[in-house]
N, CA and C of each residue as an Amber inpcrd file, in Angstrom:
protein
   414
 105.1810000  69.1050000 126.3170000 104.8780000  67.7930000 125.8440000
 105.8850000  67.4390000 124.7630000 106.4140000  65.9950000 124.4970000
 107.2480000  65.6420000 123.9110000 106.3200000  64.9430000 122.7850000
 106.9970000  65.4040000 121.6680000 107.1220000  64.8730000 120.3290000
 107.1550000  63.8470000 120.0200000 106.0670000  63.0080000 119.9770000
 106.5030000  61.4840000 119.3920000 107.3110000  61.2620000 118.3160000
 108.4110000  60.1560000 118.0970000 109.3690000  59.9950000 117.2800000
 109.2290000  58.5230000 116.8490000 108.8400000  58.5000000 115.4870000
 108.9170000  57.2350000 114.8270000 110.5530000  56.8230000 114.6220000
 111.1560000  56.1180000 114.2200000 112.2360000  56.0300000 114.1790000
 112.1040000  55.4930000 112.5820000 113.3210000  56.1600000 112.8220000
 114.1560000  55.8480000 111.0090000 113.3740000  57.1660000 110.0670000
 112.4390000  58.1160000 110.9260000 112.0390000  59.3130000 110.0080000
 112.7250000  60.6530000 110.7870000 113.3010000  61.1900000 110.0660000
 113.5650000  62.7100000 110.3810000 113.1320000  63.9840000 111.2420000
 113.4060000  64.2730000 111.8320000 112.3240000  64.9440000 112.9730000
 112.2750000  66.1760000 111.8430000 110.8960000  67.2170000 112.1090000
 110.2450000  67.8320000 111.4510000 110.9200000  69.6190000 111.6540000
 111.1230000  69.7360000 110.1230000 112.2790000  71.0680000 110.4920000
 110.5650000  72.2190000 110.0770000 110.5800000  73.3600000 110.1940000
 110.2750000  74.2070000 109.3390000 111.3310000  75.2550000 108.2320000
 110.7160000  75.0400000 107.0610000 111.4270000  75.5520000 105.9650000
 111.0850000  77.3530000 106.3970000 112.2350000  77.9660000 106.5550000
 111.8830000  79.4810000 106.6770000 112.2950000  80.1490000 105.3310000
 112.7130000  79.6230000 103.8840000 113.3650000  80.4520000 102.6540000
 112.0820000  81.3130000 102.7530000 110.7980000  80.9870000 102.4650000
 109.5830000  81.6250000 101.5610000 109.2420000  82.3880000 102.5240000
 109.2040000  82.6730000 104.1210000 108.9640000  83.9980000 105.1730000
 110.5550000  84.8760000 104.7420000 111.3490000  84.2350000 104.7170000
 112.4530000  85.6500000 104.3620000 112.3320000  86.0020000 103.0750000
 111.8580000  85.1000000 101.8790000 111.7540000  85.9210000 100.6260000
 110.5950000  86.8170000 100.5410000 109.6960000  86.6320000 101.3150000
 107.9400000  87.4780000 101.5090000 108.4900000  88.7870000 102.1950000
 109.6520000  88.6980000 102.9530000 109.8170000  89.6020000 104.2030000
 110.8310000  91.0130000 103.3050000 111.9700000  90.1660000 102.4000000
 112.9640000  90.8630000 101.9030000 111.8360000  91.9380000 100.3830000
 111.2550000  90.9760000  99.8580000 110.7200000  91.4930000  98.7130000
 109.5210000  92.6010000  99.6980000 108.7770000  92.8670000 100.5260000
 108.0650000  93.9070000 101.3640000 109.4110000  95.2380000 101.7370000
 110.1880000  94.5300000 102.2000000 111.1410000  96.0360000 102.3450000
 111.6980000  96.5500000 101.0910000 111.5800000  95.4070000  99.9730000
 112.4950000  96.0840000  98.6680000 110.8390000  97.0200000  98.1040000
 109.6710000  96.5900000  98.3810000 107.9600000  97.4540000  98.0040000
 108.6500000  98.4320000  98.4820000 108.2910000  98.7400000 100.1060000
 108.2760000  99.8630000 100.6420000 109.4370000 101.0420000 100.0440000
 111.0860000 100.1370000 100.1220000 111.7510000 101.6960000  99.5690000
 111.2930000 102.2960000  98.6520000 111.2870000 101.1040000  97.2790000
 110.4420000 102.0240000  96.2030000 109.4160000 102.4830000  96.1720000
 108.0440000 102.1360000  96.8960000 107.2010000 103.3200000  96.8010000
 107.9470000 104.3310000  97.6160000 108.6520000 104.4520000  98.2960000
 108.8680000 105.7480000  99.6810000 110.0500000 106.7920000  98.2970000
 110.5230000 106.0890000  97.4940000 111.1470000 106.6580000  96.7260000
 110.4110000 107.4940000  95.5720000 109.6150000 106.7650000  94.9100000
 108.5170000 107.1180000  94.0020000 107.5540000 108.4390000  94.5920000
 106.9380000 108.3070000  95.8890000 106.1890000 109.3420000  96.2860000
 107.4960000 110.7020000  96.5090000 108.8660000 110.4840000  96.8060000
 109.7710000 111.7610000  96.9950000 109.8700000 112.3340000  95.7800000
 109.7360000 111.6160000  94.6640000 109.8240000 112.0000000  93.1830000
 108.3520000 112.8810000  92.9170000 107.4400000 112.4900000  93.4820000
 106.3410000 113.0990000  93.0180000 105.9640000 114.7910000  93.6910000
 106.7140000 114.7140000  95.2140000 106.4450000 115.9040000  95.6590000
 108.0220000 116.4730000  96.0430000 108.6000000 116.8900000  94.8270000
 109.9990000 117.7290000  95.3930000 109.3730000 118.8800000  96.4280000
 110.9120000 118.8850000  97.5800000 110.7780000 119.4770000  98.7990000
 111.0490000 121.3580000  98.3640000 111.6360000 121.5750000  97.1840000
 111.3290000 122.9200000  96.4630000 110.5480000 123.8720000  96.5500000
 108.9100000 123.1530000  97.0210000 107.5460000 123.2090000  96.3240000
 106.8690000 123.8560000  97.7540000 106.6480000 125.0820000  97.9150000
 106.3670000 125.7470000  99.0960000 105.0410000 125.8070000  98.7260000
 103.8620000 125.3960000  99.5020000 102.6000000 125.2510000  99.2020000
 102.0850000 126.4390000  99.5010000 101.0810000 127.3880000  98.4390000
 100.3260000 128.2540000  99.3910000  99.5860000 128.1510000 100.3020000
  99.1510000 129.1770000 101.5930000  97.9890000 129.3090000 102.4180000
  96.6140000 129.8150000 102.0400000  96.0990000 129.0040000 102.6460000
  94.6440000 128.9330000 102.2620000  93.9120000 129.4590000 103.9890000
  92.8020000 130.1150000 103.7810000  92.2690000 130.0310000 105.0820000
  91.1890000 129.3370000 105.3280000  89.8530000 129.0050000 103.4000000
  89.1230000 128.2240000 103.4670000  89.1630000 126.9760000 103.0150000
  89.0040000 125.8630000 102.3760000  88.8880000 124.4800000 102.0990000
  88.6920000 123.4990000 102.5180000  89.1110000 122.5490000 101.5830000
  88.6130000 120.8740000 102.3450000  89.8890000 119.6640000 102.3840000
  89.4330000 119.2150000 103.5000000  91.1680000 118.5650000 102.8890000
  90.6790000 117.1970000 102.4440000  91.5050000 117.2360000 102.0600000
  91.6240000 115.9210000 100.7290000  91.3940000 114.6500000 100.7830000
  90.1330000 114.0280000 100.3850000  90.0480000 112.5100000 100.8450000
  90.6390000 111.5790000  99.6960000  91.2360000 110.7190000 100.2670000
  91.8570000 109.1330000  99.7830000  90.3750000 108.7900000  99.1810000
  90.9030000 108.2010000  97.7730000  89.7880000 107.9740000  96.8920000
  90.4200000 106.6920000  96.0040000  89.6920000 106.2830000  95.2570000
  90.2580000 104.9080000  94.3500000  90.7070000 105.8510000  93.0430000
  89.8930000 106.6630000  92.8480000  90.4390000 107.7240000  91.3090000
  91.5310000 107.9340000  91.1130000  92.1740000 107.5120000  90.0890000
  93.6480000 107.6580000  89.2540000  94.0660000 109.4080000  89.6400000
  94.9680000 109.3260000  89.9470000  95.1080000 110.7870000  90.5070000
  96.4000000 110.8470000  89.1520000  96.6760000 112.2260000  89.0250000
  97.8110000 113.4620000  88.2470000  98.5440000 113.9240000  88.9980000
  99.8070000 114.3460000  89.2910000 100.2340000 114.9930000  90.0120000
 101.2590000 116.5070000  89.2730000 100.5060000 117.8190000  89.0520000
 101.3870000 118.3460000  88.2830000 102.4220000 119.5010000  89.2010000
 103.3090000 119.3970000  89.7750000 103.8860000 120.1870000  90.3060000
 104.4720000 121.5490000  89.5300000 104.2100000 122.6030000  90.1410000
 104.5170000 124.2670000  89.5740000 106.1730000 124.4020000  90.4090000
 106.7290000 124.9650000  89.8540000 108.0340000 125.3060000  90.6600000
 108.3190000 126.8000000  90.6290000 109.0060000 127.2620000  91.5440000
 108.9850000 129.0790000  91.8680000 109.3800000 129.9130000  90.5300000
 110.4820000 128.8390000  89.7620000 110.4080000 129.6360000  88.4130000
 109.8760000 129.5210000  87.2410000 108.3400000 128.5710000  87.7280000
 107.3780000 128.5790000  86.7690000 107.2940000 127.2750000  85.6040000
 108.2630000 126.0330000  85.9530000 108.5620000 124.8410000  85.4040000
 107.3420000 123.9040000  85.9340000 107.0050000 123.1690000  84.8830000
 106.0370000 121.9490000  85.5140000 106.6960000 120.9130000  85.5060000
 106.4010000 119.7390000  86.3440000 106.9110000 118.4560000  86.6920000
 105.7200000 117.7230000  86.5390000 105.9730000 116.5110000  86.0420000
 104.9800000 115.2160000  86.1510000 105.7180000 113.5880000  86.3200000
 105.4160000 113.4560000  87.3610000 106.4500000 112.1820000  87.4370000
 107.8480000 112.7700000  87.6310000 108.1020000 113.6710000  88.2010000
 109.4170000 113.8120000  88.4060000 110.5970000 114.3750000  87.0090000
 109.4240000 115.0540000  85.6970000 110.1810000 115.2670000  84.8700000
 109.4470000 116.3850000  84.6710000 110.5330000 117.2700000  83.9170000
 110.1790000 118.9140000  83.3020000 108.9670000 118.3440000  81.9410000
 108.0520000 118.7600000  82.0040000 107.5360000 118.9610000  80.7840000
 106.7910000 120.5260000  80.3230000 106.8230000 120.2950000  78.8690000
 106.1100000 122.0670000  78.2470000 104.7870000 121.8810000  78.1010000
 103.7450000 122.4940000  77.6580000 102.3560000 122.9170000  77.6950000
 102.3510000 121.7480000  76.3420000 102.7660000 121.2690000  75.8070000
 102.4490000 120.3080000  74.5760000 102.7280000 118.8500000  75.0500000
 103.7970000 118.4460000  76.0250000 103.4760000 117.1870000  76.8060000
 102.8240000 116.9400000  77.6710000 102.1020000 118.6690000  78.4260000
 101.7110000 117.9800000  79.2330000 100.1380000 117.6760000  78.9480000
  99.8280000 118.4640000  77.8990000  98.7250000 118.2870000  76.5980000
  98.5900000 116.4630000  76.1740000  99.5190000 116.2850000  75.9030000
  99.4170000 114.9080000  75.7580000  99.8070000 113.9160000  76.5680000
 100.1730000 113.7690000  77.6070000 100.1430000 112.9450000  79.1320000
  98.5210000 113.2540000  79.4560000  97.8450000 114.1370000  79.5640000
  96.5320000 114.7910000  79.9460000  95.9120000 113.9540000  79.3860000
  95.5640000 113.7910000  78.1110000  95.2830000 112.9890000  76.9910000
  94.9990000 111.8470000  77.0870000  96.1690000 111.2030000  77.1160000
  96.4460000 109.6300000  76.5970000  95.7760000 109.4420000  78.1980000
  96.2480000 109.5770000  79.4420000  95.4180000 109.4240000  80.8840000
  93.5440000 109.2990000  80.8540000  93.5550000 110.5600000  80.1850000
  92.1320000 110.9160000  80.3130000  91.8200000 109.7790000  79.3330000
  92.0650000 109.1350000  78.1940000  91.2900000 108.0410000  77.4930000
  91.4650000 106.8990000  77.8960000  92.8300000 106.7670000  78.6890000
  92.4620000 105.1060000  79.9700000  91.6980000 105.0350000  80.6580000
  91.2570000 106.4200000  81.5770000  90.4270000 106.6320000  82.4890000
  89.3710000 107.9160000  82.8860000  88.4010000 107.4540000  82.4760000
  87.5380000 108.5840000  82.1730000  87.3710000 109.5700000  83.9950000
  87.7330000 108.4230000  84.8470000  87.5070000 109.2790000  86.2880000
  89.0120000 109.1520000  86.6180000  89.4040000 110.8810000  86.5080000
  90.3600000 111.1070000  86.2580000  90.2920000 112.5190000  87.4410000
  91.5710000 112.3660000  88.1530000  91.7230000 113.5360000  89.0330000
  92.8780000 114.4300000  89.0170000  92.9080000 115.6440000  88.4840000
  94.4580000 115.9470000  88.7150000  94.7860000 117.3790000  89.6320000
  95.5310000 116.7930000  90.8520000  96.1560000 117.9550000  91.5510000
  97.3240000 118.7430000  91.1940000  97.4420000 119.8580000  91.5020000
  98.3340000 120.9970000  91.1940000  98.3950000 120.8770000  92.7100000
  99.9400000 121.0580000  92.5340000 100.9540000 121.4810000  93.6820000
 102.0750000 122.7750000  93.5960000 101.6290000 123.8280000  93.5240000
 102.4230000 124.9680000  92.8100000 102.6540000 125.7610000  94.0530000
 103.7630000 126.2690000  94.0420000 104.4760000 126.9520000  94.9490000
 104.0850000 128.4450000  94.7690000 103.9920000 128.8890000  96.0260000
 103.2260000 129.8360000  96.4490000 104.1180000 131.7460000  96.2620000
 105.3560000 131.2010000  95.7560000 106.2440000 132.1220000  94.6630000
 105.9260000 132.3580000  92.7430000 105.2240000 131.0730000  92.9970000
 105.0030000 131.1210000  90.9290000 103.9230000 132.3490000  90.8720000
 104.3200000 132.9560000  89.7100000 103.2540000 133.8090000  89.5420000
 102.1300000 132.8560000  88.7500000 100.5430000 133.3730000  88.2160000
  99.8030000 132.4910000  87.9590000  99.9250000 132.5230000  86.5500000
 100.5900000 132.8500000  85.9580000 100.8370000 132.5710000  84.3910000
 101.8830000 131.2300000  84.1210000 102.1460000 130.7610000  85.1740000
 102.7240000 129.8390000  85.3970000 101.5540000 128.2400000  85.5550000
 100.8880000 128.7050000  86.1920000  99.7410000 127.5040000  86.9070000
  98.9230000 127.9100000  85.3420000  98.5100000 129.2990000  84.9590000
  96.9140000 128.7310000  83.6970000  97.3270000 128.0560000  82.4220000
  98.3380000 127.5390000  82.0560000  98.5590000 126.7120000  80.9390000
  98.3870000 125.5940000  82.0030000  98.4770000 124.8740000  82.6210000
  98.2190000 123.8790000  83.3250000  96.3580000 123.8450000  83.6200000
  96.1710000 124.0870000  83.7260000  94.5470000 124.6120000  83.8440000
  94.2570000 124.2550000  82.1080000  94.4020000 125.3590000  81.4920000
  94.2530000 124.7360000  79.7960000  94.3490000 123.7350000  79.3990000
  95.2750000 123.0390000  79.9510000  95.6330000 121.6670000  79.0110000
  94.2450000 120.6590000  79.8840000  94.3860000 120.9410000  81.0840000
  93.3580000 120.1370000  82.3100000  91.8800000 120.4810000  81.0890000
  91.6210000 121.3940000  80.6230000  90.3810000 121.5940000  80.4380000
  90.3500000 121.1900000  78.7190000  91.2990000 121.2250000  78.2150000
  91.3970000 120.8790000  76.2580000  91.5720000 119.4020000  76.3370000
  91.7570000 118.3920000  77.1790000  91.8100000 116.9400000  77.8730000
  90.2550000 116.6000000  78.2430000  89.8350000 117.7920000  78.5520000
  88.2640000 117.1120000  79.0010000  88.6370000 116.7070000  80.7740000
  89.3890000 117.2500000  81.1650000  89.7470000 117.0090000  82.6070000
  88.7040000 118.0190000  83.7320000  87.9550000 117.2050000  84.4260000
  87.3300000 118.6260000  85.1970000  87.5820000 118.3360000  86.3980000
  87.6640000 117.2930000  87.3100000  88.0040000 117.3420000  88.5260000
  89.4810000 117.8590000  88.5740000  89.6760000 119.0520000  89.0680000
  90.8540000 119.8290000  89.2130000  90.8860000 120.0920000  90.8380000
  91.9220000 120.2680000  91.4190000  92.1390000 120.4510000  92.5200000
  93.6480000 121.0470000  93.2160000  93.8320000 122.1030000  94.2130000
  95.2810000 122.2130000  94.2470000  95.3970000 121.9970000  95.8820000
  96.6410000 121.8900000  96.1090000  97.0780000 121.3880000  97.4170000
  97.4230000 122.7790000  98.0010000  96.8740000 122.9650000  99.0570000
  97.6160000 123.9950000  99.7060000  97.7030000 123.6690000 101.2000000
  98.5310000 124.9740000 101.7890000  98.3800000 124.5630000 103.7340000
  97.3190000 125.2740000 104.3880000  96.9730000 124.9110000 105.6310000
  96.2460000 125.7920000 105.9470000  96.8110000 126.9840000 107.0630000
  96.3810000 127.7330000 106.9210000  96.4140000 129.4110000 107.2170000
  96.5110000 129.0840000 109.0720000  98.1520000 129.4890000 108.9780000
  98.2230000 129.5970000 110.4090000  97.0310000 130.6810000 111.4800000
């Protein structure tokens, strides 16, 4: 069917700027979160086996992420911190948000004197939902 045409008015364009700026700003979201989550779990980080547990449900709770590394370094956000920052990241978290979750991701080379200052600080924070990531047991 044809378009009626008044004359002396402009036939009717659609403006596409605001679908390519909606479209460009979604792929510029996605890299950075896809970047942000590689920061949170370096590929370093060999998970232990587990043969019992639960796996992990998606929740609204502010999650922690403290990664252990084989020579016993913690990461948060993608940075080294010592038993006194991570004392106070623990902290300042736990008084924004009282439902507060924090996983340990520690590699299955650290010895555990590595992981219980991480545990300490979780528990001198008032942190009790604790949880660690592991694989499951071929």
């Amino acid at each position: 069917m044809k378009a009626v045409s008044v004359a002396g008015r402009p036939p009717v364009r659609m403006n596409m700027t605001p679908m390519i700026d909606v479209t460009f700003q979604l792929i510029l979201f996605f890299i950075l979160a896809g970047h942000l989550a590689q920061q949170e779990s370096p590929a370093d980080v060999q998970l232990p086996a587990a043969s019992t547990g639960e796996k992990a449900r998606e929740t609204e709770t502010r999650r922690i992420l403290i990664n252990v590394t084989p020579d016993g370094r913690m990461l948060v956000a993608g940075r080294i911190v010592d038993n006194t920052a991570l004392q106070q990241i623990l902290e300042a978290e736990h008084a924004q948000s009282r439902d507060l979750e924090v996983r340990i991701r520690t590699d299955r080379r650290a010895a555990y004197s590595a992981v219980a200052p991480a545990l300490v600080c979780c528990a001198k924070a008032g942190i009790w939902n604790v949880s660690f990531s592991v694989v499951k047991e071929p």
